[in-house]
C-alpha positions as a printed NumPy array, in Angstrom:
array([[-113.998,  369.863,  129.52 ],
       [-111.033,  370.078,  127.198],
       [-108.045,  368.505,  127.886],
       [-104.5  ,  368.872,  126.895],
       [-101.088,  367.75 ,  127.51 ],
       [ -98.908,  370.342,  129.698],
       [ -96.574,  372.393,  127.995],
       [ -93.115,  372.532,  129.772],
       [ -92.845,  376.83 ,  129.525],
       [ -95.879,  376.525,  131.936],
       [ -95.4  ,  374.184,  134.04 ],
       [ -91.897,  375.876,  135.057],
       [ -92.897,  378.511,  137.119],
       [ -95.474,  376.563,  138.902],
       [ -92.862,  373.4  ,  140.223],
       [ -89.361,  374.276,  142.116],
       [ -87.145,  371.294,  142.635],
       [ -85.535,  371.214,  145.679],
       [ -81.914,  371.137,  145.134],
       [ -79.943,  367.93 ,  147.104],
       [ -77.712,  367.915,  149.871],
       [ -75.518,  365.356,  149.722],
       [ -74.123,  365.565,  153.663],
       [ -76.088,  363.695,  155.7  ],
       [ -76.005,  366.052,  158.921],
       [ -76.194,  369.079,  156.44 ],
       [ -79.395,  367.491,  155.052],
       [ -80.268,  366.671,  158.675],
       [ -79.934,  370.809,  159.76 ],
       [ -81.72 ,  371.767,  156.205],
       [ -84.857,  369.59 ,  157.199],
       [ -84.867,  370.969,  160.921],
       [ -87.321,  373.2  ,  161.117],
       [ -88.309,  373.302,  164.894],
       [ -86.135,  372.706,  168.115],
       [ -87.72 ,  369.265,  168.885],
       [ -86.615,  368.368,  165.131],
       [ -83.278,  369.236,  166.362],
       [ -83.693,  367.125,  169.324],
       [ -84.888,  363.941,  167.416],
       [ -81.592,  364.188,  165.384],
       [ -79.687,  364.404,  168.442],
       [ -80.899,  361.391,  169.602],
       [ -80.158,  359.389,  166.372],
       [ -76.447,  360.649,  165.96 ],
       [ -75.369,  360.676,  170.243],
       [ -75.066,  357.429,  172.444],
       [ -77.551,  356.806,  174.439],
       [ -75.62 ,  357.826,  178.12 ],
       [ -74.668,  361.145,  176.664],
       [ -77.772,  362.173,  175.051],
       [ -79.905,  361.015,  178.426],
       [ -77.58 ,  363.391,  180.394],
       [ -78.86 ,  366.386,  178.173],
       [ -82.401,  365.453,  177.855],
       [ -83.425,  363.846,  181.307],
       [ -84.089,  365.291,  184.442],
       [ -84.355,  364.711,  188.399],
       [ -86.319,  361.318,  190.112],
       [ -90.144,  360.886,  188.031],
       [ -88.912,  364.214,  185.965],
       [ -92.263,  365.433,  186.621],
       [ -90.946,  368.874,  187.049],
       [ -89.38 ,  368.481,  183.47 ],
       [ -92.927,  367.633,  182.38 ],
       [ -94.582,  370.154,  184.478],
       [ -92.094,  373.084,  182.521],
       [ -93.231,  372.16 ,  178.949],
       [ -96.839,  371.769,  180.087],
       [ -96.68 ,  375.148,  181.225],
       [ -95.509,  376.934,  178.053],
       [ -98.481,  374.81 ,  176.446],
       [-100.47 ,  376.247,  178.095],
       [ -99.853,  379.695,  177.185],
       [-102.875,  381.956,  175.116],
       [-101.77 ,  384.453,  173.21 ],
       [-103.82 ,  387.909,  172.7  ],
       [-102.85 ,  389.727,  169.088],
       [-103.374,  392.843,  168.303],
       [-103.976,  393.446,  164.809],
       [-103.555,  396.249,  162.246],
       [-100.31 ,  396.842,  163.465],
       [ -97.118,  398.088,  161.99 ],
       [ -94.603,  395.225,  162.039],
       [ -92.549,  395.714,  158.834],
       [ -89.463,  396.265,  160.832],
       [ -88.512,  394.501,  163.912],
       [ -86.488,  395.059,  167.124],
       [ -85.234,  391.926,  169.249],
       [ -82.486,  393.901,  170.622],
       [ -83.031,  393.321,  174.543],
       [ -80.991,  395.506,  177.125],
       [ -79.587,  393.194,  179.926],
       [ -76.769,  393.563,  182.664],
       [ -76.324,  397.704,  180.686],
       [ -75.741,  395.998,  177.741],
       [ -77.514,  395.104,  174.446],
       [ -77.987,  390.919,  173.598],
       [ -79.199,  390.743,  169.802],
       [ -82.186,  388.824,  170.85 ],
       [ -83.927,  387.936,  174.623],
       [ -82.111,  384.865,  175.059],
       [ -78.416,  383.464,  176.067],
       [ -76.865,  380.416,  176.572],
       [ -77.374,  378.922,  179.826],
       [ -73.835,  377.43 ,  181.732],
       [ -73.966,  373.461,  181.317],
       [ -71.608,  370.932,  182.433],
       [ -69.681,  367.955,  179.981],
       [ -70.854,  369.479,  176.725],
       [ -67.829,  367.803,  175.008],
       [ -68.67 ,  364.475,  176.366],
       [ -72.334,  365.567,  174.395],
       [ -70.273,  366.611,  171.383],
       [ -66.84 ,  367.121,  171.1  ],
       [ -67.162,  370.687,  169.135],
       [ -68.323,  371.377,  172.964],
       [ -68.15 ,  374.809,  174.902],
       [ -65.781,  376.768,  171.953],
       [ -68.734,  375.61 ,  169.234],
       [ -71.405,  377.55 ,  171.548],
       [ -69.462,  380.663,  172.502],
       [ -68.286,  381.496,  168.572],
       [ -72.191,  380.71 ,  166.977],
       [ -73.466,  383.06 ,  170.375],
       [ -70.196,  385.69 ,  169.528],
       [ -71.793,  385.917,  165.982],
       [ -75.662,  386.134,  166.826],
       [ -74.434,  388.381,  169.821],
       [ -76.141,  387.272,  172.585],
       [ -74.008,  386.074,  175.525],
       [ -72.719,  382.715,  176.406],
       [ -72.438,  381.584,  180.06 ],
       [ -69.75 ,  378.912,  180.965],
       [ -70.278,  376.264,  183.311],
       [ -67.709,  375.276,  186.584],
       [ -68.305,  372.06 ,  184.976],
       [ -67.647,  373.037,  181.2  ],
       [ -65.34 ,  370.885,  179.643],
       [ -63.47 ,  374.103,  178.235],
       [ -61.056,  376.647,  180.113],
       [ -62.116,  379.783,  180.563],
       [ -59.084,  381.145,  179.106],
       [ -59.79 ,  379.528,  175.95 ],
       [ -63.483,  380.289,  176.388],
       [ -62.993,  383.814,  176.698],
       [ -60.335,  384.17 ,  174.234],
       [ -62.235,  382.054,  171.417],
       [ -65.63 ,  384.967,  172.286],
       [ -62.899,  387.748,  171.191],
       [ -61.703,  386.509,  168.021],
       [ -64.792,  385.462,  166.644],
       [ -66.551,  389.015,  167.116],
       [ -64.771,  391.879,  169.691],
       [ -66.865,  392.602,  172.158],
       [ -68.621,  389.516,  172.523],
       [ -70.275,  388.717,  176.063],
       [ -68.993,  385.89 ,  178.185],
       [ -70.361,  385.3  ,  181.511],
       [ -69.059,  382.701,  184.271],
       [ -71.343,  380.52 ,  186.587],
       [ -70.055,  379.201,  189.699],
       [ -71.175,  376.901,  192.809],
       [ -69.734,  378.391,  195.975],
       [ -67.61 ,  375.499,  197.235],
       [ -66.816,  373.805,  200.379],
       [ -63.261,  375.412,  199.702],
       [ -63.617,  379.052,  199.548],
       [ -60.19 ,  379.8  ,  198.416],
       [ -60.608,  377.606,  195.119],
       [ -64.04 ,  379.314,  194.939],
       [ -62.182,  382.611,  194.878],
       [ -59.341,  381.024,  192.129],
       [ -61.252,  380.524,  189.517],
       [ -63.509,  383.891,  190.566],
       [ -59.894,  385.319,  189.828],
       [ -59.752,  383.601,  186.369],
       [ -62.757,  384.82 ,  185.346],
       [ -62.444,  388.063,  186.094],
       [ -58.569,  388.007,  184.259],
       [ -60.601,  386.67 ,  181.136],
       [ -62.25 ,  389.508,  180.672],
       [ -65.814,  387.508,  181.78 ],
       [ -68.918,  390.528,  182.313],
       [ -70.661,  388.736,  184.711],
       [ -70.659,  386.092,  187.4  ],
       [ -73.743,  383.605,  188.202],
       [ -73.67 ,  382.016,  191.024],
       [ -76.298,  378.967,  190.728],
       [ -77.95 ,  378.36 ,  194.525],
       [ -80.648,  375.33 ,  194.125],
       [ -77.354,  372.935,  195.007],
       [ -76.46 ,  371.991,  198.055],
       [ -76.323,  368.309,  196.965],
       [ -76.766,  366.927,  193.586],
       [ -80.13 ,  365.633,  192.502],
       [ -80.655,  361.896,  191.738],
       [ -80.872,  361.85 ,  187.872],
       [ -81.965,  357.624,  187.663],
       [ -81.526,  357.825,  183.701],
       [ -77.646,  358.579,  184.57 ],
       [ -77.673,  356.147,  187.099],
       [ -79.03 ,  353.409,  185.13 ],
       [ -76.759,  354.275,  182.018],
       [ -73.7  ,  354.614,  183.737],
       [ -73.475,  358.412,  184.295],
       [ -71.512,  358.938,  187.137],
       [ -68.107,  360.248,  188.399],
       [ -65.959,  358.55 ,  186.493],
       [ -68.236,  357.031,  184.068],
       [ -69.24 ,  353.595,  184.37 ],
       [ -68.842,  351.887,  181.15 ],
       [ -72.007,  349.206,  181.492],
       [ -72.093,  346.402,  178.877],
       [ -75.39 ,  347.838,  177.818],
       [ -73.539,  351.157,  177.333],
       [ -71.276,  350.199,  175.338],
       [ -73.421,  348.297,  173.165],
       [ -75.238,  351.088,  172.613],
       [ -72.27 ,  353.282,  171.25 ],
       [ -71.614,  350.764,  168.638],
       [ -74.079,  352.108,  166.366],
       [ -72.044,  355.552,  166.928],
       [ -68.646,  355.178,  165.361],
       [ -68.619,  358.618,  164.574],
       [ -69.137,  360.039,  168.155],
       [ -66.883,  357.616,  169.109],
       [ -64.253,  358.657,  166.835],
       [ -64.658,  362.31 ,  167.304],
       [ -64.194,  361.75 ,  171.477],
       [ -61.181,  359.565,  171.212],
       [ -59.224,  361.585,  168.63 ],
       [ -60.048,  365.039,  170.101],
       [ -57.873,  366.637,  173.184],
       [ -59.181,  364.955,  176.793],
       [ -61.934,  366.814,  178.58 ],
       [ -60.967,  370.021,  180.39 ],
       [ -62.44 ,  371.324,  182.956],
       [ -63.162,  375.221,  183.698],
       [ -62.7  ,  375.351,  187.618],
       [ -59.252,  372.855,  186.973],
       [ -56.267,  374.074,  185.864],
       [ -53.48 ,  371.969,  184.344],
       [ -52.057,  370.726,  187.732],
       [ -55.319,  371.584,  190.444],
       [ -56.591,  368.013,  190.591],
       [ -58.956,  365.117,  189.194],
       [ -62.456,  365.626,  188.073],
       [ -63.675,  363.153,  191.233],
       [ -61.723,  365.856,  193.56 ],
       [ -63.842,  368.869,  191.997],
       [ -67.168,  366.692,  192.299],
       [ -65.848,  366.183,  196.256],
       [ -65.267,  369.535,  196.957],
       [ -68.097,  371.361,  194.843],
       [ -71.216,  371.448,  196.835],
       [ -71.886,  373.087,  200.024],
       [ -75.129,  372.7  ,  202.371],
       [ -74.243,  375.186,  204.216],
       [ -74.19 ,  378.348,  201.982],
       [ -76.597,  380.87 ,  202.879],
       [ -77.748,  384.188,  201.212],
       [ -75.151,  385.747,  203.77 ],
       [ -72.673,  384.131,  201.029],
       [ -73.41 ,  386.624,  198.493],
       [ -71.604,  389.545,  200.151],
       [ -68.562,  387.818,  200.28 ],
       [ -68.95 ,  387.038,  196.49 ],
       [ -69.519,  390.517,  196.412],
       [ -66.047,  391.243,  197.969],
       [ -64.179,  388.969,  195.098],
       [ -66.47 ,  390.308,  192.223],
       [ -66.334,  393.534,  191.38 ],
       [ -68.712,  392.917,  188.301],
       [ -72.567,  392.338,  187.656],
       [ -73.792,  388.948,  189.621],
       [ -76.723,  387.297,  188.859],
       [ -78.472,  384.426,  191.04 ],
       [ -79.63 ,  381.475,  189.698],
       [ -82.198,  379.083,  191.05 ],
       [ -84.796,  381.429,  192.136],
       [ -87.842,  379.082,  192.913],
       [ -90.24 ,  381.593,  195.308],
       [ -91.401,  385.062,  195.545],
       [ -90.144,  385.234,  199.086],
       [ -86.632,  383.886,  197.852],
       [ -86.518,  386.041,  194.943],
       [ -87.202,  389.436,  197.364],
       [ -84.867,  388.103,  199.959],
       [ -82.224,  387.772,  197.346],
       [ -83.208,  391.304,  195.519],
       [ -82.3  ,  393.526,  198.723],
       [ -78.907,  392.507,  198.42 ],
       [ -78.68 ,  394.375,  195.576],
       [ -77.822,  391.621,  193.4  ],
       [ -78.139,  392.5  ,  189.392],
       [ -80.732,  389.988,  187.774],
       [ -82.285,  386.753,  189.496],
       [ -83.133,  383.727,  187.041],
       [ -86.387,  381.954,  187.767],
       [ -85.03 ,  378.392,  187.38 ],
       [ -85.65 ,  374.638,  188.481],
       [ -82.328,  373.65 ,  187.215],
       [ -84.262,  372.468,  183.886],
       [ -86.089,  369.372,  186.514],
       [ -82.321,  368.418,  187.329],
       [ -82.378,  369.149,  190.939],
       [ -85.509,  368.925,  193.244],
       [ -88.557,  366.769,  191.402],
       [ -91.908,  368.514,  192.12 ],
       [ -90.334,  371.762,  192.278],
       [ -92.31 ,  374.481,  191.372],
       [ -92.636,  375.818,  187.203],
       [ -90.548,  379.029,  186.73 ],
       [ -93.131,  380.085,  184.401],
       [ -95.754,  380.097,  187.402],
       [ -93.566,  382.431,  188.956],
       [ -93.01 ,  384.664,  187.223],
       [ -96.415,  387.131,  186.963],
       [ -96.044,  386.926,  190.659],
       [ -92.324,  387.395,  190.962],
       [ -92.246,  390.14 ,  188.316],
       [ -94.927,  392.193,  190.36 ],
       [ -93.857,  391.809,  193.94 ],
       [ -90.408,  393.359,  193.026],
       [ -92.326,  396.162,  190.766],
       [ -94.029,  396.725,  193.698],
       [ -90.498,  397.366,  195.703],
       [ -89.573,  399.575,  192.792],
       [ -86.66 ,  396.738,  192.596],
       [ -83.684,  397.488,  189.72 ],
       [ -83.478,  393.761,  189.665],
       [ -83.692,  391.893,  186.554],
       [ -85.909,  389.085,  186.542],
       [ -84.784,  386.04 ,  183.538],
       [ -86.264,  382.752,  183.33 ],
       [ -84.711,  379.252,  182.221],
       [ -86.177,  375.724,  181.733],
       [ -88.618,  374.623,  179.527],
       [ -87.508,  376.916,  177.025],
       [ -88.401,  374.753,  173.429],
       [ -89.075,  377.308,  171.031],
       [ -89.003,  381.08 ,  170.1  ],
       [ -92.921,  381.484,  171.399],
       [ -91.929,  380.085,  174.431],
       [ -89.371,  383.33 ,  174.98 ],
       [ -92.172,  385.789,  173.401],
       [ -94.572,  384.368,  176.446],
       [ -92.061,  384.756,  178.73 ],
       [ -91.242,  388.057,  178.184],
       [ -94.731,  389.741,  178.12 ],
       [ -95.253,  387.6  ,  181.715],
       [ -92.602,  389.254,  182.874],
       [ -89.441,  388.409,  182.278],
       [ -86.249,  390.282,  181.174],
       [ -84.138,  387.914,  179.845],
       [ -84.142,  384.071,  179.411],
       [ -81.529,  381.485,  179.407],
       [ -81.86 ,  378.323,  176.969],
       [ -79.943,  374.853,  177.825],
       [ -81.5  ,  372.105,  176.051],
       [ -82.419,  373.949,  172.768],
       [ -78.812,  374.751,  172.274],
       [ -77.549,  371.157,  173.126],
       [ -79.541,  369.23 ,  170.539],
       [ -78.714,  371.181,  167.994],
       [ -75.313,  370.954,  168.927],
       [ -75.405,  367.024,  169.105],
       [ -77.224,  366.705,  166.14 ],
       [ -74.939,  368.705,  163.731],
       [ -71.66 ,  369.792,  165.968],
       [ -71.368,  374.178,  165.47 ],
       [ -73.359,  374.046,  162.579],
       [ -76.042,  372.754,  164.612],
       [ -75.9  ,  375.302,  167.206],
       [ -75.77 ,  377.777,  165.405],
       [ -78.834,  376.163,  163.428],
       [ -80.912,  376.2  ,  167.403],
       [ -80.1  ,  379.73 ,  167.277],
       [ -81.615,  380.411,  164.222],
       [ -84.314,  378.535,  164.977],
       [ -84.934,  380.257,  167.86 ],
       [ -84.637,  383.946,  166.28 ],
       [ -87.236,  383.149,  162.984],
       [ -89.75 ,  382.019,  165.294],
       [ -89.153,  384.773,  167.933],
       [ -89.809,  387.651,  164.909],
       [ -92.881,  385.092,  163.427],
       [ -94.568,  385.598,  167.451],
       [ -93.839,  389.174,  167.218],
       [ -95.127,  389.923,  163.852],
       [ -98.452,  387.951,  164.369],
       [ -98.808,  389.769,  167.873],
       [ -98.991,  393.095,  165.986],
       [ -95.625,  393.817,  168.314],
       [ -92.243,  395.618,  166.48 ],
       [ -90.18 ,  396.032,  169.64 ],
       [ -89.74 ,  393.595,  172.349],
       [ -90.456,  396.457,  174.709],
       [ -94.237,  396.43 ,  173.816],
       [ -94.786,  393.245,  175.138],
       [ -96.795,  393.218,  178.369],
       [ -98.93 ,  390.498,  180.085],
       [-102.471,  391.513,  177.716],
       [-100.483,  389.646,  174.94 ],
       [-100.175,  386.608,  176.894],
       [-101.894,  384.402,  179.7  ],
       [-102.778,  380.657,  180.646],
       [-105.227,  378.944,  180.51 ],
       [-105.714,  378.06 ,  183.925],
       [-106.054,  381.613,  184.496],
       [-108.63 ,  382.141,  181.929],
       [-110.587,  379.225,  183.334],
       [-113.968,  379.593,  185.912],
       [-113.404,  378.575,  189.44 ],
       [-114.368,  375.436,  189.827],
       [-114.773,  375.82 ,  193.699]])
């Protein structure tokens, strides 16, 4: 064998070097290829009680667990020999087009996660046009929320999701606000009539005020720039409060009500003259019970494992939920939240059954790790991998997605009886 030196003329179409990025969180973004890259990040650049509030869930968090397992679970069916040159992830929801099957879930104290907050989400969802639902406990107005939507692209979809309160008439206030905003649709979240026990808060200090524990703050020291960000930045705002309604501890007081029953939804019907959708749909019988009152869209959720531990996997559901209102002939749309980590995740929903789906975690560690930039980074994430799923399914339209491109295994699996 003959051997030679390598002449430079060859060897430069064979070797690209990658060019540097001298920002650290800029880097960070470049090198984050998945969501749970994002979510590593988060964790190195956010404290450890603010990041725990995002990431954690309800008691053992075995229904956090149970959620991912789920989506692991998942088998997809391709077919091949397919056209998919040119894609469609345009997905009709509420009479409207979203750019892609997703939106952002409502969340409470996103600025306390990053101080970009609520107005970072709605103006990266504004320009990847899918919608962007606002919390009672988001840390923005809705004034501002709505009005930041418009400017960054007319049109833009904002929805509001509320807890019917002990107090009906400030449930019917900020209704009011909403509606003034210019807001398309109202959620109205029903798996709380008392807060779930999340023990990483508890241990770290995550309560009403916050409880600043030695431990906690020695674990914000390695965080000056979180820290700096939060104490130069205007104080947290709160979307049900207006500049004179009260304290934070007041709302908390006042927000949940045990005794709310589906009868409760006609008299948000009476102060909404929009689409409503119902959130926290965790049975079949629940889901047809709250169908018949002609309700828009029900979202399959657990609360993310937030609320009740053990509660049962929206993704379980959802075959079963999907077909019992087909079987009604139901207009109801049927979207799914938690567990949501990745693009293939919403492909898999959405050929089980599923309309529309809500993400809340994806979004918020991309957020903490890189501010807007990082959200808007989840996002994109989110939409590469969506189109990858779709191409290698041999499907070009989200349409064309139907259970024969997806099952679990545990469905797949002999009875072992």
């Amino acid at each position: 064998m003959r051997r030679r030196l390598p002449r430079p003329h060859e060897l430069a179409p064979l070797i690209r070097f990658k060019q540097p990025v001298l920002r650290s969180r800029d880097r960070t973004l470049a090198d984050s290829l998945t969501i749970e890259d994002l979510a590593r990040a988060a964790k190195r650049r956010t404290p450890r009680m603010p990041f725990e509030y995002a990431d954690g869930g309800a008691d053992d968090e075995i229904s956090l667990l149970r959620a991912r397992l789920a989506f692991r679970d998942v088998v997809f069916h391709p077919s091949v020999l397919r056209d998919v040159s040119k894609l469609s992830t345009v997905r009709n929801v509420l009479g409207s087009p979203a750019a892609l099957p997703f939106g952002i879930a409502p969340i409470g104290f996103t600025r306390l996660l990053h101080t970009a907050g609520e107005l970072a989400g709605v103006s990266v969802a504004a320009e990847a046009g899918i919608p962007f639902a606002l919390s009672t406990m988001g840390t923005a107005s809705v004034e501002d929320v709505a009005r930041t939507a418009q400017q960054t692209a007319p049109g833009a979809r904002t929805w509001f999701q509320l807890y019917i309160w002990k107090d009906r008439d400030r449930s019917a206030e900020v209704i009011r606000r909403a509606a003034a905003a210019g807001m398309e649709a109202l959620i109205v979240t029903v798996d709380v009539p008392v807060g779930g026990r999340r023990l990483r808060d508890v241990r770290n200090g995550m309560t009403v005020p916050p409880t600043l524990t030695p431990r906690a703050v020695l674990e914000t020291i390695p965080h000056p720039a979180w820290w700096f960000d939060f104490l130069t930045t205007e104080p947290l705002a709160f979307a049900a409060l207006d500049r004179s309604s009260g304290s934070i501890r007041e709302l908390f007081e006042s927000m949940f009500d045990a005794s709310v029953t589906i009868d409760d939804l006609g008299w948000i019907r009476q102060q909404w003259s929009g689409p409503v959708v119902v959130k926290g749909i965790q049975s079949v019988e629940d889901a047809l019970r709250v169908a018949a009152t002609g309700v828009d869209a029900i979202v399959l959720s657990n609360h993310g494992g937030r609320q009740l531990d053990r509660a049962p996997t929206p993704l379980d559901l959802l075959p079963d939920v999907a077909e019992a209102l087909r079987a009604r002939q139901s207009t109801t749309e049927v979207w799914l939240d938690s567990g949501i980590r990745s693009g293939s995740d919403i492909v898999a929903a959405l050929a089980m059954g599923a309309r529309f789906t809500l993400i809340g975690r994806a979004y918020l560690y991309g957020l903490m790790a890189g501010g807007r930039l990082g959200a808007a980074r989840s996002i994109e994430i989110l939409r590469t991998e969506i189109e990858r799923t779709m191409q290698l399914l041999g499907v070009a339209d989200l349409d064309e997605l139907e259970p024969k491109h997806a099952s679990r295994l545990a469905d797949r699996r002999p009875d072992s009886s």
